[in-house]
N, C-alpha and C positions, 0 to 999 in steps of 0.2 A: 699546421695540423700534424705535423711529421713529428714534431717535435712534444704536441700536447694532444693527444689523440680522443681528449676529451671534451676537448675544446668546441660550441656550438660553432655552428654558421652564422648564427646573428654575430658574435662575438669575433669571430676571425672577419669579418664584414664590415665591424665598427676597428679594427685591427688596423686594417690595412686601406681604408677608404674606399671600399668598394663596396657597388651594389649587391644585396644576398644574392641575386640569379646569379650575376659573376664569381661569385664564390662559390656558390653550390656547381656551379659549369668546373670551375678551374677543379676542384677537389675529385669531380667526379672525370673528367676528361683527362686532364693533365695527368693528374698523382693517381688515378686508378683505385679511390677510397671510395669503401660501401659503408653505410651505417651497420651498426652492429649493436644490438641490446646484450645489455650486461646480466647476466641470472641470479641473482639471489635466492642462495639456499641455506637451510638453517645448518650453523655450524655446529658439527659433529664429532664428540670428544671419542676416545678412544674404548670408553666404557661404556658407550651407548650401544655397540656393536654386537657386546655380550648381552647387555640388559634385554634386546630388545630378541636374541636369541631363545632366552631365559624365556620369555612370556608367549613366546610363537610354541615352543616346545611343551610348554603348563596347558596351553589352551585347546593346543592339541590332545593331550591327555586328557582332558576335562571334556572335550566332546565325543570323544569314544567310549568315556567308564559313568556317565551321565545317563539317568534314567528321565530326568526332569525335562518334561517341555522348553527349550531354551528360551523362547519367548517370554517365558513367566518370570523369568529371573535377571532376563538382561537391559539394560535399559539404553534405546538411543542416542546418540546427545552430539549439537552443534555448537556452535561459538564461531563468536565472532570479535576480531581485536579489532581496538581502533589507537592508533601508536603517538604517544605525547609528545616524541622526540620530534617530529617535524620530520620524517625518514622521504629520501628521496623516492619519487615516483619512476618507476622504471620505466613506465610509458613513455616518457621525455628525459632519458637519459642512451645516447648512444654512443657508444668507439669508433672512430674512424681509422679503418687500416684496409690494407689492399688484400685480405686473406682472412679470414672468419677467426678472430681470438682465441675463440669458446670462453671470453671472462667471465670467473664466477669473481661473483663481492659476498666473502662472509662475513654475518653480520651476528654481532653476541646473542648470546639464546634471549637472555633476560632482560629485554628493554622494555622500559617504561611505555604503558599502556593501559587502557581500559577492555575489561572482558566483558561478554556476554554470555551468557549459557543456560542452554536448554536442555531437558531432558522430556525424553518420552519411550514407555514400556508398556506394553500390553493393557496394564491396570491403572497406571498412574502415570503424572503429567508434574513438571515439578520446574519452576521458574516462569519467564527469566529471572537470572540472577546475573546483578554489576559488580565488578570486582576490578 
């Protein structure tokens, strides 16, 4: 585990001939390892930082010099991805180490997936749409 810290307990288990309690004992007794989840967050190029400056700063202006009910003109909208690659679940993935990582795993903005998206505004209602 010292060595592959990502290594499960079933696997360190079938490793060394031992039962999972024994190994979940030894990791957490002996070597003083806690589970730890990994974060995944979306990776952030260096021109995101301005762009995203850029449209906080528009929209602020836009609700101060604005006479129009904003309801009438804005529309809500969710989605929802479902990802082709097979992407790990983070629920069952953890680091074993004696002291909190903080590991992020950044993952490419644009991975293969299927969209969902809905829209909805004051007057109109618009989807789903698959993409």
């Amino acid at each position: 585990m010292l060595r592959c810290p990502t290594k499960s307990l079933r696997k360190l288990a079938q490793e060394e001939d031992i039962g999972l309690a024994t190994a979940h004992k030894a990791v957490r007794e002996k070597w003083k390892l806690f589970p730890y989840k990994v974060t995944a967050v979306q990776e952030l190029k260096p021109a995101d930082h301005e762009k995203t400056n850029r449209y906080c700063a528009w929209y602020a202006n836009f609700i101060q010099t604005k006479i129009v009910d904003i309801l009438y003109i804005i529309f809500f909208t969710d989605e929802a991805w479902f990802h082709l690659s097979g992407c790990v679940n983070t629920q069952n993935t953890r680091l074993w180490s004696s002291e909190n990582p903080h590991a992020v795993h950044e993952k490419p903005l644009h991975d293969q997936k299927l969209g969902v998206w809905v829209a909805i505004s004051r007057w109109h209602n618009v989807g789903p749409l698959f993409f």
